[in-house]
N, CA and C atoms as an extended XYZ file, in Angstrom:
504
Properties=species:S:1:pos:R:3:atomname:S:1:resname:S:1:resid:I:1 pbc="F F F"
N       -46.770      -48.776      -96.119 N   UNK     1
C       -47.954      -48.362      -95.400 CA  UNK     1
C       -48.170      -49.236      -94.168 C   UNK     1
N       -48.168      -50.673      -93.796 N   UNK     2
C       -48.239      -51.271      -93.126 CA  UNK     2
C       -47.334      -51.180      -91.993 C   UNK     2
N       -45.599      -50.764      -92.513 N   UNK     3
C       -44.892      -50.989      -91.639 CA  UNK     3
C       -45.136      -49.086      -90.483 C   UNK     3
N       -45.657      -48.186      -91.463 N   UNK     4
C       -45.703      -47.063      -90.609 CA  UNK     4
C       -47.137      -46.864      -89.828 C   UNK     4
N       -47.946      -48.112      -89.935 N   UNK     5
C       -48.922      -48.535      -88.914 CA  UNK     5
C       -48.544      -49.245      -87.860 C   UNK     5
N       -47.596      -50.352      -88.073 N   UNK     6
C       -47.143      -51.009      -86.915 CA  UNK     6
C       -46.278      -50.361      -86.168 C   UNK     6
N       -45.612      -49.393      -87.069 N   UNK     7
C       -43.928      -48.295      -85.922 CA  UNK     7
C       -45.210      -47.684      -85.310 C   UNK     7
N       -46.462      -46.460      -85.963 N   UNK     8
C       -46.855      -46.080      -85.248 CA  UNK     8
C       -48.086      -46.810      -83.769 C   UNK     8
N       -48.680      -47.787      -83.978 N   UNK     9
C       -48.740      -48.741      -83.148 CA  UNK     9
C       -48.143      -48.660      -81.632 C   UNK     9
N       -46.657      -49.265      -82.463 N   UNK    10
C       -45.739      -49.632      -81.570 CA  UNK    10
C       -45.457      -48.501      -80.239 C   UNK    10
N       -45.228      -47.117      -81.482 N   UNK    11
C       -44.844      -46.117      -80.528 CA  UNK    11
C       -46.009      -45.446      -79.820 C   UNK    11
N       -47.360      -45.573      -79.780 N   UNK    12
C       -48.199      -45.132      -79.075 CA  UNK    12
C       -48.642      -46.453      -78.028 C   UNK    12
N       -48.129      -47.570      -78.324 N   UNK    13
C       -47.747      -48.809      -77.321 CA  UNK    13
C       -46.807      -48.117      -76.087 C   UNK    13
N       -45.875      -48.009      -76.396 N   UNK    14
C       -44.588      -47.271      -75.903 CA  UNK    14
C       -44.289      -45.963      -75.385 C   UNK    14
N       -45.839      -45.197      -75.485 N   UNK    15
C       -45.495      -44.077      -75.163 CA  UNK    15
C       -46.734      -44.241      -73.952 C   UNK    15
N       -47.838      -45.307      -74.112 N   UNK    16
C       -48.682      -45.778      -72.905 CA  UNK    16
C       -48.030      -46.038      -71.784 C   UNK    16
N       -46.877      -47.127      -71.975 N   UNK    17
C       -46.148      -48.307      -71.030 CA  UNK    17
C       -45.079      -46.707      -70.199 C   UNK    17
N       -44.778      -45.548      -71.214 N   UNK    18
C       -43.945      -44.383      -70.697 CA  UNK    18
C       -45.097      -43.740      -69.652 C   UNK    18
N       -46.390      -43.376      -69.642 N   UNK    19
C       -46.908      -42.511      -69.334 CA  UNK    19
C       -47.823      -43.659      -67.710 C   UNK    19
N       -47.894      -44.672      -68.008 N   UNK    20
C       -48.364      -45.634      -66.550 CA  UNK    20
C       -47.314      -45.411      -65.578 C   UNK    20
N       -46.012      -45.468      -66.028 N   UNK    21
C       -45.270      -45.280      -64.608 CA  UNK    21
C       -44.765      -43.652      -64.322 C   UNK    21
N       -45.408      -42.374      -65.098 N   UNK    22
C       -45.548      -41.497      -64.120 CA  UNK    22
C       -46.710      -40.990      -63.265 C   UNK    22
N       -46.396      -40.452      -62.166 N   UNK    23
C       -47.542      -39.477      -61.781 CA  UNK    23
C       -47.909      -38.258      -62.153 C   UNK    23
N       -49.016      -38.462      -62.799 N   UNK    24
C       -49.765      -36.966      -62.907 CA  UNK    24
C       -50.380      -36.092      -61.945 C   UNK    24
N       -49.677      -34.231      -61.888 N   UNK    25
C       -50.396      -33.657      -61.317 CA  UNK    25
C       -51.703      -33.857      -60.805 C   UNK    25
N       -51.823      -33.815      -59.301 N   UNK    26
C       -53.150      -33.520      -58.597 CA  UNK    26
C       -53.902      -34.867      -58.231 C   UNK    26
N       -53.464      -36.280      -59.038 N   UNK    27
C       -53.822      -37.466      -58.158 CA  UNK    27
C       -53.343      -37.129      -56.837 C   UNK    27
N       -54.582      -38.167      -55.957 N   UNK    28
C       -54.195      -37.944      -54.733 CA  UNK    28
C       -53.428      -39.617      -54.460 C   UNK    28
N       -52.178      -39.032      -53.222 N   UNK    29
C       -51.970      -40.427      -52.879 CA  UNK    29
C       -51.826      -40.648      -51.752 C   UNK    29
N       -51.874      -41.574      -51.445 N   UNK    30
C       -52.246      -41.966      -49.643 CA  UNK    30
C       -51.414      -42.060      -48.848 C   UNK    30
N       -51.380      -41.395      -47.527 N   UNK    31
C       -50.312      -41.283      -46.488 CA  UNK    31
C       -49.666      -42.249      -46.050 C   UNK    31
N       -48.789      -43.284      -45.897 N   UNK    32
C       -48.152      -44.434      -45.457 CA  UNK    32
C       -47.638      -43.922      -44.447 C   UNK    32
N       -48.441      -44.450      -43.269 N   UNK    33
C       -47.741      -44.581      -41.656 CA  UNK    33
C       -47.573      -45.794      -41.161 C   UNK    33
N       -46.695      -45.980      -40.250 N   UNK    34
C       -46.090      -47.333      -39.892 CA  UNK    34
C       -45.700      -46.831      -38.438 C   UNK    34
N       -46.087      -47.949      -37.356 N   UNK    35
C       -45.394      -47.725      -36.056 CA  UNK    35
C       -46.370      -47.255      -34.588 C   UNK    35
N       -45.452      -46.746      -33.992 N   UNK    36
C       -46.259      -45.865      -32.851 CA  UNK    36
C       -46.029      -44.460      -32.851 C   UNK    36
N       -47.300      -43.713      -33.149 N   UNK    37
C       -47.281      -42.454      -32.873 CA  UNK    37
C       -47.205      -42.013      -31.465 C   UNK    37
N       -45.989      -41.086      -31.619 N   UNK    38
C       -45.486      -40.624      -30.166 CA  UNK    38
C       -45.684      -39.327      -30.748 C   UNK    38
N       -46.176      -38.676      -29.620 N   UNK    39
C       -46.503      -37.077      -29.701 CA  UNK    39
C       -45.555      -36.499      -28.294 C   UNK    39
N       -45.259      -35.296      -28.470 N   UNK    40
C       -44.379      -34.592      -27.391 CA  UNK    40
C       -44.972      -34.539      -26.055 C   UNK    40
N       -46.295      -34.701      -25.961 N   UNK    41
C       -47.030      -34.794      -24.914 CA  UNK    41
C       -46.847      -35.677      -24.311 C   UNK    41
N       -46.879      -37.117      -24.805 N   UNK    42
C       -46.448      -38.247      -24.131 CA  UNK    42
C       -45.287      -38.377      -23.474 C   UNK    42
N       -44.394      -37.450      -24.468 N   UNK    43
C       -42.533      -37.527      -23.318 CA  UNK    43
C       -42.554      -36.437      -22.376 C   UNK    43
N       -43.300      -35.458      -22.601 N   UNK    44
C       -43.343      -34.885      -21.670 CA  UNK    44
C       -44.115      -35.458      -19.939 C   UNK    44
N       -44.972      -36.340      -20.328 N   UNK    45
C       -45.697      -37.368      -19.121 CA  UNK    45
C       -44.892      -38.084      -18.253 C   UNK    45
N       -43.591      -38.310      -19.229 N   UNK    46
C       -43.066      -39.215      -18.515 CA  UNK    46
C       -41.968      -38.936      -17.667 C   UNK    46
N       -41.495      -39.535      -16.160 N   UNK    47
C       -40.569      -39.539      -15.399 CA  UNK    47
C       -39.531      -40.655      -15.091 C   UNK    47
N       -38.764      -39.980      -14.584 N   UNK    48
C       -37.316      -41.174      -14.041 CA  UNK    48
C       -38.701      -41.775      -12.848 C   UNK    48
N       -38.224      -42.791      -12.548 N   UNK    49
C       -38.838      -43.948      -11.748 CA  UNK    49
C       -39.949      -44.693      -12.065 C   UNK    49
N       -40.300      -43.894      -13.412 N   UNK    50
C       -41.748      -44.704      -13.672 CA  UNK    50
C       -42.089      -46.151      -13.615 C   UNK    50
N       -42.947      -47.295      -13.261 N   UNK    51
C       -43.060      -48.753      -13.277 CA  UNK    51
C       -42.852      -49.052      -15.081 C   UNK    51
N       -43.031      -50.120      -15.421 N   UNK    52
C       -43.215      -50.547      -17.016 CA  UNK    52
C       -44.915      -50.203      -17.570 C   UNK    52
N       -45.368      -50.926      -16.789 N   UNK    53
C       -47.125      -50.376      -16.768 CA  UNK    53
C       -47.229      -49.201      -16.582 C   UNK    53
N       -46.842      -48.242      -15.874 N   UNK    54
C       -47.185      -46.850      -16.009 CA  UNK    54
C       -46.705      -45.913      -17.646 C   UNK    54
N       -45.397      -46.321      -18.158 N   UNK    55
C       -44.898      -46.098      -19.298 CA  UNK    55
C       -45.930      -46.918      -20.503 C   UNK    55
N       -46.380      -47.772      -20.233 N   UNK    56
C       -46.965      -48.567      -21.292 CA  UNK    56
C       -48.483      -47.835      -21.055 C   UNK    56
N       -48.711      -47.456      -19.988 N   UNK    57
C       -49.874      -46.321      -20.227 CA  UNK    57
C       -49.808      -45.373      -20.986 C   UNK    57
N       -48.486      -44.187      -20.785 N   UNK    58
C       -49.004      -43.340      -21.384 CA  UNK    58
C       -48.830      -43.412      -22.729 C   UNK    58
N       -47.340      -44.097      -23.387 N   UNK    59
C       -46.590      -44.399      -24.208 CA  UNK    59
C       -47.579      -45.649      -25.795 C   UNK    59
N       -48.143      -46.842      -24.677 N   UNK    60
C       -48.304      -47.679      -25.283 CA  UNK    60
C       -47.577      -48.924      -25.554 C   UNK    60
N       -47.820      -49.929      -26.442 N   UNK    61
C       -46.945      -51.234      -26.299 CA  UNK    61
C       -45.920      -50.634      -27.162 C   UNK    61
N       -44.988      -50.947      -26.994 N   UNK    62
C       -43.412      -50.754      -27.873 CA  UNK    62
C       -43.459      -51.525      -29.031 C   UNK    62
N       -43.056      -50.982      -29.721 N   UNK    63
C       -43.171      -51.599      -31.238 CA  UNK    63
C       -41.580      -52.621      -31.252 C   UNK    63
N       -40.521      -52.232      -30.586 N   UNK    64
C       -39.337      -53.681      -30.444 CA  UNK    64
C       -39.468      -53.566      -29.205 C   UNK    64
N       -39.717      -54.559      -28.542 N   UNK    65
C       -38.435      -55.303      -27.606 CA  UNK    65
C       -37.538      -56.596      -27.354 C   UNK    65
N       -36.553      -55.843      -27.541 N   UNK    66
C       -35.064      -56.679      -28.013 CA  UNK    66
C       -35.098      -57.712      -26.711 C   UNK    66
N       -34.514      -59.350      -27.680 N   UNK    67
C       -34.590      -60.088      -26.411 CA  UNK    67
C       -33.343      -59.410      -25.763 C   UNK    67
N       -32.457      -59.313      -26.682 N   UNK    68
C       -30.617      -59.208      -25.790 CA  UNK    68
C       -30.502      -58.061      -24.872 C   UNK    68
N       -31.729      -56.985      -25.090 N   UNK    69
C       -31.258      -55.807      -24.428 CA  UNK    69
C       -33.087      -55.706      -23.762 C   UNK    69
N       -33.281      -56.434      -22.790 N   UNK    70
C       -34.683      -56.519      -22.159 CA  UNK    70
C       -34.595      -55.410      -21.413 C   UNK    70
N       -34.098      -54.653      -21.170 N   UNK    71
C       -34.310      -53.356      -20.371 CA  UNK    71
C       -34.677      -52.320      -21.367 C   UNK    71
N       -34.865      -52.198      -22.262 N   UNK    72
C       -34.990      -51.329      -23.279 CA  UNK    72
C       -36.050      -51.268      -24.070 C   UNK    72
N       -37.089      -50.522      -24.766 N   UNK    73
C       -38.212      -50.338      -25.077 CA  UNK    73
C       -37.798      -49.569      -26.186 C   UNK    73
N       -38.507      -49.856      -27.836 N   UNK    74
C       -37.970      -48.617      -28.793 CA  UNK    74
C       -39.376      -48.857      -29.388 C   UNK    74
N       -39.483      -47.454      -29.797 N   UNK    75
C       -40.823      -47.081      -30.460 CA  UNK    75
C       -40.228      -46.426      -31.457 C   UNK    75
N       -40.870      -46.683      -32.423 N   UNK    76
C       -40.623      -46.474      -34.238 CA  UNK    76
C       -42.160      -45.748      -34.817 C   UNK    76
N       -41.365      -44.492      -35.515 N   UNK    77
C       -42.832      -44.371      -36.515 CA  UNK    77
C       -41.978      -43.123      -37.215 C   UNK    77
N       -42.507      -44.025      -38.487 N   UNK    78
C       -42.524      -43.151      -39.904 CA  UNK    78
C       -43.816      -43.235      -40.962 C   UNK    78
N       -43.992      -42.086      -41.803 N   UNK    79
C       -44.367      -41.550      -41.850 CA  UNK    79
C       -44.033      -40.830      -44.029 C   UNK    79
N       -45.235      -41.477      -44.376 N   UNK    80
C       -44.468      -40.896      -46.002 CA  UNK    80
C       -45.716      -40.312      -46.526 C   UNK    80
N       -45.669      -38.570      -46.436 N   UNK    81
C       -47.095      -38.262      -46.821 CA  UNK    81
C       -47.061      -37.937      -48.353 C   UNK    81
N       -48.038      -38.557      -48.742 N   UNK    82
C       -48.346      -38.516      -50.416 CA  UNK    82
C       -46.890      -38.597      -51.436 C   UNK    82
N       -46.388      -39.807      -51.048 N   UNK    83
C       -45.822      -40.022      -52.171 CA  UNK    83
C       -44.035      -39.719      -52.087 C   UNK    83
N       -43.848      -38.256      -51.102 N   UNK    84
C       -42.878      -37.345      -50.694 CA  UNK    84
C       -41.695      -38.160      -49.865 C   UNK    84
N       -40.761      -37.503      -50.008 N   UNK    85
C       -40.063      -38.657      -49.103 CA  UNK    85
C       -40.100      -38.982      -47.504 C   UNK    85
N       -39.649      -39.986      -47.106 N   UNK    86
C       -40.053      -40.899      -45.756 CA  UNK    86
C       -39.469      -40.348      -44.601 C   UNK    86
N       -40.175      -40.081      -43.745 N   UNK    87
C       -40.027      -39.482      -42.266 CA  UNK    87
C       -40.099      -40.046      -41.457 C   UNK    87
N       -38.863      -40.319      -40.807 N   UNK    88
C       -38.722      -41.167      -39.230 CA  UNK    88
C       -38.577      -40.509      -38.034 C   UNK    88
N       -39.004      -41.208      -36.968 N   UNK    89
C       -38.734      -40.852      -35.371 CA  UNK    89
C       -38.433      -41.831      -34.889 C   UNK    89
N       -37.839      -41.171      -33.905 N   UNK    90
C       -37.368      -43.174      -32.913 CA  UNK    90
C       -36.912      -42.631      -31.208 C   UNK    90
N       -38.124      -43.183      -30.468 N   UNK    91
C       -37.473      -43.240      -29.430 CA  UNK    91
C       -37.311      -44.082      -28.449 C   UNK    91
N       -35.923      -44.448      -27.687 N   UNK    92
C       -35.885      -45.170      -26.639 CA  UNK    92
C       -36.057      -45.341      -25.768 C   UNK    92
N       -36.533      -46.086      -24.641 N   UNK    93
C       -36.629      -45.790      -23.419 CA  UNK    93
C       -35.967      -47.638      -22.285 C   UNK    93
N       -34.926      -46.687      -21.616 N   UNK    94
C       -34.082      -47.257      -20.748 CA  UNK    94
C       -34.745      -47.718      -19.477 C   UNK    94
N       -35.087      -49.024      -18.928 N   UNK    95
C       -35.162      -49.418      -17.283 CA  UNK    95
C       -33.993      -49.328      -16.807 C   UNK    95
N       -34.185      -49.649      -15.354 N   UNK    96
C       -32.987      -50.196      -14.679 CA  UNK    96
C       -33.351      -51.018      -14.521 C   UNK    96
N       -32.594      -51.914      -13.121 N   UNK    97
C       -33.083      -53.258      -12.495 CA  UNK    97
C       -34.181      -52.997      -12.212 C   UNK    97
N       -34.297      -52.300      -11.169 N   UNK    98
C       -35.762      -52.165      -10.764 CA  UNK    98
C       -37.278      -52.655      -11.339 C   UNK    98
N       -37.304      -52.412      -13.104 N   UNK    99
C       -37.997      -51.937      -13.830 CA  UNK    99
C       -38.240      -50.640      -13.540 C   UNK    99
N       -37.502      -49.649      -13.920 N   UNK   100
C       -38.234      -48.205      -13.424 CA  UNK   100
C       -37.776      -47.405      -14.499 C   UNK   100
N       -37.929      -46.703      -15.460 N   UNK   101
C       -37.644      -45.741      -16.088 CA  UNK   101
C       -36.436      -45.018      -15.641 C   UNK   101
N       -35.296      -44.909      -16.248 N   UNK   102
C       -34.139      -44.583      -16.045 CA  UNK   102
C       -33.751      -44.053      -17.177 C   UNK   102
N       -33.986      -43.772      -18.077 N   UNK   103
C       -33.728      -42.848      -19.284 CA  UNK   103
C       -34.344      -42.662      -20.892 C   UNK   103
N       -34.092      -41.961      -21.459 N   UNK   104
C       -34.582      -42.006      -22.690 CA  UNK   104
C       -33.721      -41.163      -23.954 C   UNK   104
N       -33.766      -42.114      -25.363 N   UNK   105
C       -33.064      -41.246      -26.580 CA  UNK   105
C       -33.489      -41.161      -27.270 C   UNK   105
N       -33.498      -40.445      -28.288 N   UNK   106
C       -33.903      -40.243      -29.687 CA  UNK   106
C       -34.388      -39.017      -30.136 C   UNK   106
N       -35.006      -39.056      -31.324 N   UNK   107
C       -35.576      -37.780      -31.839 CA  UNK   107
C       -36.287      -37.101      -30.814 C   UNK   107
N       -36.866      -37.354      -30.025 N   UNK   108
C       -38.002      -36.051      -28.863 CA  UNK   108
C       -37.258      -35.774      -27.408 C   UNK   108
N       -37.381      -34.694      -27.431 N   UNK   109
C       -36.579      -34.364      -26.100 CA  UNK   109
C       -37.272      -33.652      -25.384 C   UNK   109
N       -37.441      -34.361      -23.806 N   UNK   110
C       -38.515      -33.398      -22.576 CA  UNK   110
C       -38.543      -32.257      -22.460 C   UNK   110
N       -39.671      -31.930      -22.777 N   UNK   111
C       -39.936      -30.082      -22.171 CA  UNK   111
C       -39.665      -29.635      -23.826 C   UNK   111
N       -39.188      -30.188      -24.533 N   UNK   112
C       -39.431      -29.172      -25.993 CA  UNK   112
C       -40.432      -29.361      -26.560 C   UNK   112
N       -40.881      -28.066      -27.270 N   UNK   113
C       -42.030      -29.028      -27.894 CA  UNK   113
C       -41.821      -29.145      -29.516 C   UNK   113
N       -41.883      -29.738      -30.379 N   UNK   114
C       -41.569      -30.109      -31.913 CA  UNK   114
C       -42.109      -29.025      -32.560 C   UNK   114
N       -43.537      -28.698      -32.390 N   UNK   115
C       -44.063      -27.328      -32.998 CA  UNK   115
C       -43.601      -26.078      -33.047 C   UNK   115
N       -43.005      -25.921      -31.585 N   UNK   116
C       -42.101      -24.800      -31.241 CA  UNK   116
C       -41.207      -24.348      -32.035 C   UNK   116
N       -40.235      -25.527      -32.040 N   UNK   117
C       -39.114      -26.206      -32.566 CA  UNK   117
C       -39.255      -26.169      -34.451 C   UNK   117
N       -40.478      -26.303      -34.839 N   UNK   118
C       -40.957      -26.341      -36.318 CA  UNK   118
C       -40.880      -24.949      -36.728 C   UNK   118
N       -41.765      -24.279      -35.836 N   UNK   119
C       -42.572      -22.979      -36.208 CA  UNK   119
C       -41.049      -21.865      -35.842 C   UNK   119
N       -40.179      -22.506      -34.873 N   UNK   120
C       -39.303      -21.524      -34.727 CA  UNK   120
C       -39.434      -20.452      -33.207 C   UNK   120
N       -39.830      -20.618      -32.530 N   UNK   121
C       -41.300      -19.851      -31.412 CA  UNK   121
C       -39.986      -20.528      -30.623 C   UNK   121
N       -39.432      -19.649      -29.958 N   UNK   122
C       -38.089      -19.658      -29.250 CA  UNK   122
C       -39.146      -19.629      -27.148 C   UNK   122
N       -38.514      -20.209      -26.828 N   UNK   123
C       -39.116      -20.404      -24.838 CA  UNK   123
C       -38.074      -19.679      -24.773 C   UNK   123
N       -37.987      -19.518      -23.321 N   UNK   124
C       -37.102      -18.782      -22.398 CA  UNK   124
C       -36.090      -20.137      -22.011 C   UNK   124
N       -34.979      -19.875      -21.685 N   UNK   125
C       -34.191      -21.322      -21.683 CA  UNK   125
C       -34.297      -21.428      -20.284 C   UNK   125
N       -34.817      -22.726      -19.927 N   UNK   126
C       -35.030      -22.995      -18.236 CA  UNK   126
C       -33.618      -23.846      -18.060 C   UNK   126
N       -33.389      -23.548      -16.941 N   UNK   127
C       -31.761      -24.208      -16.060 CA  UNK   127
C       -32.388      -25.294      -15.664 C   UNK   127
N       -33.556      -25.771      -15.068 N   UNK   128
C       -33.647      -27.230      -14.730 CA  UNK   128
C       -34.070      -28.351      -15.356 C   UNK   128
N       -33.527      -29.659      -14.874 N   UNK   129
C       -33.878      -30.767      -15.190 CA  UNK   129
C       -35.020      -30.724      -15.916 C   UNK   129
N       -35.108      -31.040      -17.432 N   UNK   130
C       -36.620      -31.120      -17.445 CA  UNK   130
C       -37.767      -32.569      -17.232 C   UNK   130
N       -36.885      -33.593      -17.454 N   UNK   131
C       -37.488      -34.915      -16.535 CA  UNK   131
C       -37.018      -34.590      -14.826 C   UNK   131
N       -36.687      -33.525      -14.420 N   UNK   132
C       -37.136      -34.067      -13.125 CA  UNK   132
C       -38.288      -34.006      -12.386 C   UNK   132
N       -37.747      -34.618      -11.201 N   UNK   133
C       -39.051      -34.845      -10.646 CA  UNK   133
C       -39.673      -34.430       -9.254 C   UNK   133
N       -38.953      -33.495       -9.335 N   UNK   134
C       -39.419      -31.973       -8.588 CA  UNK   134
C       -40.441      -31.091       -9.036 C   UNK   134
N       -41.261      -30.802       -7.932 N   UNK   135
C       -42.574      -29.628       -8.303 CA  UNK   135
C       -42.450      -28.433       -9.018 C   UNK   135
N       -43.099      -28.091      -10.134 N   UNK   136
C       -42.276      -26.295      -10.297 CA  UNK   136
C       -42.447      -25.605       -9.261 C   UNK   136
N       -41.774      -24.640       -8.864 N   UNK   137
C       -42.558      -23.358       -8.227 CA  UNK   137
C       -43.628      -22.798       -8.558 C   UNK   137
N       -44.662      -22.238       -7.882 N   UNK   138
C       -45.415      -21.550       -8.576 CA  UNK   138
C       -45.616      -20.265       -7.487 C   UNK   138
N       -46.368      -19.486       -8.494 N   UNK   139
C       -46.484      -18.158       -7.771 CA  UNK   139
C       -47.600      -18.128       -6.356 C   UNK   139
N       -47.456      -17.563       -5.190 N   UNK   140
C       -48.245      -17.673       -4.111 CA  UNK   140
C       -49.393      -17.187       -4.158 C   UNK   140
N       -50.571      -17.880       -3.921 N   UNK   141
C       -51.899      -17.269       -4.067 CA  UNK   141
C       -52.393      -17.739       -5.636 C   UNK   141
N       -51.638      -18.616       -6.446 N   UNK   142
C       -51.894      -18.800       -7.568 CA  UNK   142
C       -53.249      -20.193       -7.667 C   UNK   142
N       -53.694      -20.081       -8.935 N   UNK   143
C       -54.470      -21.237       -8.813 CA  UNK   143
C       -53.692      -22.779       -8.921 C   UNK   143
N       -52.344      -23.016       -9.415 N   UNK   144
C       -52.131      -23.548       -9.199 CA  UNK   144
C       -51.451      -23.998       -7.533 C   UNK   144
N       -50.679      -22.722       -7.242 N   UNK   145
C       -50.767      -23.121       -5.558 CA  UNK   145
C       -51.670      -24.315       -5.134 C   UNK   145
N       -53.201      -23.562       -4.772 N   UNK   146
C       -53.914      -24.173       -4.342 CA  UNK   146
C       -54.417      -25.452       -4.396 C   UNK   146
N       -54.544      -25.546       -5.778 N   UNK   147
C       -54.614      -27.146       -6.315 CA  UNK   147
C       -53.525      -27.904       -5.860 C   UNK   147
N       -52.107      -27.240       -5.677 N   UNK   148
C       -51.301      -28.399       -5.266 CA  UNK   148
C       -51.576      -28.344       -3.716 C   UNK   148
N       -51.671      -27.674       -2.994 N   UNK   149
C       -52.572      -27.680       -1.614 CA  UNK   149
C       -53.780      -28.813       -1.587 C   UNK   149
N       -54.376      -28.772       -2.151 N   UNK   150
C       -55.802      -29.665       -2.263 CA  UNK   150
C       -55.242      -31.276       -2.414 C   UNK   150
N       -53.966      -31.170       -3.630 N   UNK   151
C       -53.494      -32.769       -3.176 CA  UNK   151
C       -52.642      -32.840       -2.554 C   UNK   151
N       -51.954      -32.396       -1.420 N   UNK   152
C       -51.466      -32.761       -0.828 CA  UNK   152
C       -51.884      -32.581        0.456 C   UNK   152
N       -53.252      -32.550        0.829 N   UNK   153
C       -54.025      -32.411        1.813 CA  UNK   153
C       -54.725      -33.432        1.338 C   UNK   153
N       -54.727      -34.196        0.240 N   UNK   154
C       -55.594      -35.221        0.254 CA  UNK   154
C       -55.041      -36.834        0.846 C   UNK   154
N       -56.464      -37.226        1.622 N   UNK   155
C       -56.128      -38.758        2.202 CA  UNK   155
C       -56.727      -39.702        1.657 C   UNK   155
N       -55.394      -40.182        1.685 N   UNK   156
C       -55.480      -41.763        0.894 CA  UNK   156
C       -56.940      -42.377        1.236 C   UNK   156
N       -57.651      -43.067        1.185 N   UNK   157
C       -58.821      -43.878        0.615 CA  UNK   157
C       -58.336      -45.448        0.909 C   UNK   157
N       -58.436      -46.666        1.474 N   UNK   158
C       -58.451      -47.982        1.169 CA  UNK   158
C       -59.601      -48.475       -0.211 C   UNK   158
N       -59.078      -48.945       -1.202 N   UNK   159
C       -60.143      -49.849       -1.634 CA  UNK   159
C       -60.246      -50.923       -1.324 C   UNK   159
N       -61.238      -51.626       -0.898 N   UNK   160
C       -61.798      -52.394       -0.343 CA  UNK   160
C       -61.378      -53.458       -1.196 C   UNK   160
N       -60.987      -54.680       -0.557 N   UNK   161
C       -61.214      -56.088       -0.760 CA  UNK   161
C       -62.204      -57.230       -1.039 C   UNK   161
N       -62.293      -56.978       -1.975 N   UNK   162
C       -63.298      -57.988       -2.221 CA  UNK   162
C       -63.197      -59.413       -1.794 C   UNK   162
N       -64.079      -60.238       -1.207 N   UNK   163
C       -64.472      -61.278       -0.235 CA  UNK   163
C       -64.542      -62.306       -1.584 C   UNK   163
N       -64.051      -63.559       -0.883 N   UNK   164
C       -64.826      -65.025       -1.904 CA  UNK   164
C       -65.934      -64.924       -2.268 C   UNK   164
N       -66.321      -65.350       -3.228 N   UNK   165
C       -67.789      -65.693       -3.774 CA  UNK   165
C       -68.519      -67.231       -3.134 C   UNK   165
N       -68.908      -67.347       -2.697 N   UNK   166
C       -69.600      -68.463       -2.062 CA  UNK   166
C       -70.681      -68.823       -2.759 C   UNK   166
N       -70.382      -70.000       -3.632 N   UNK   167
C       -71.490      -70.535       -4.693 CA  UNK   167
C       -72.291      -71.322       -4.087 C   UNK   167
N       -72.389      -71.920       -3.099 N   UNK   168
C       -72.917      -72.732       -2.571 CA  UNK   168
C       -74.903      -71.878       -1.969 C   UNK   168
């Protein structure tokens, strides 16, 4: 009698220590993100010649930069929703001497968009550059026409210099 109290014991010991390390249906568990979220919008912002500060605008601070390869900027982000397995992106972005934006690799590519690309929603395939950095055409009399009329009829502005402060 004793010993089929302690087996059973034991085995409802043992069947606790079995049932803590699974998950049960319908707990919720929490999204683990890590990195910089880059959205397609942001690569799409960006151009060949850009400064480092203009990229770190739209982009943000880079999550590496390598001492050995100082021309180079890599942004990392993954991504593990509830539990499911782990989702990465990674993209690079190339200076030249200059500091100027001179290229980019990885998972996101200009002018596509990921949703598109998800959902399946096929574009028309365009022949040009899509980082370049040429105007589109647009249609004559269009609203965009005009707007590009409006800036390029627009004049530059000086901002003013601000003078010493004279504490005295």
């Amino acid at each position: 009698m004793q010993n089929t109290k302690l087996m059973l014991s034991s085995l409802t010991l043992v069947g606790l220590f079995a049932l803590a390390g699974c998950s049960f249906p319908g707990v919720y568990k929490v999204d683990i993100q890590q990195g910089n979220v880059v959205t397609q919008d942001m690569i799409d912002q960006l151009r060949p010649g850009m400064t480092r500060s203009q990229v770190r605008f739209i982009m943000g601070n880079p999550l590496i930069t390598d001492t050995f390869h100082a021309n180079r900027w890599d942004y990392l982000y993954s991504i593990q929703p509830g539990g499911r397995e782990r989702q990465q992106e990674r993209v690079s972005l190339v200076f030249n001497a200059n500091d100027q934006l001179a290229g980019l690799a990885g998972d996101f590519k200009p002018g596509v968009s990921r949703d598109e690309a998800i959902l399946g929603t096929d574009l028309p395939a365009s022949t040009e550059d899509p980082v370049s950095t040429e105007p589109e055409a647009t249609a004559p009399g269009s609203l965009l026409e005009q707007i590009q009329r409006d800036v390029d009829a627009a004049e530059p502005v000086p901002v003013p210099t601000p003078g010493s402060l004279d504490t005295n």
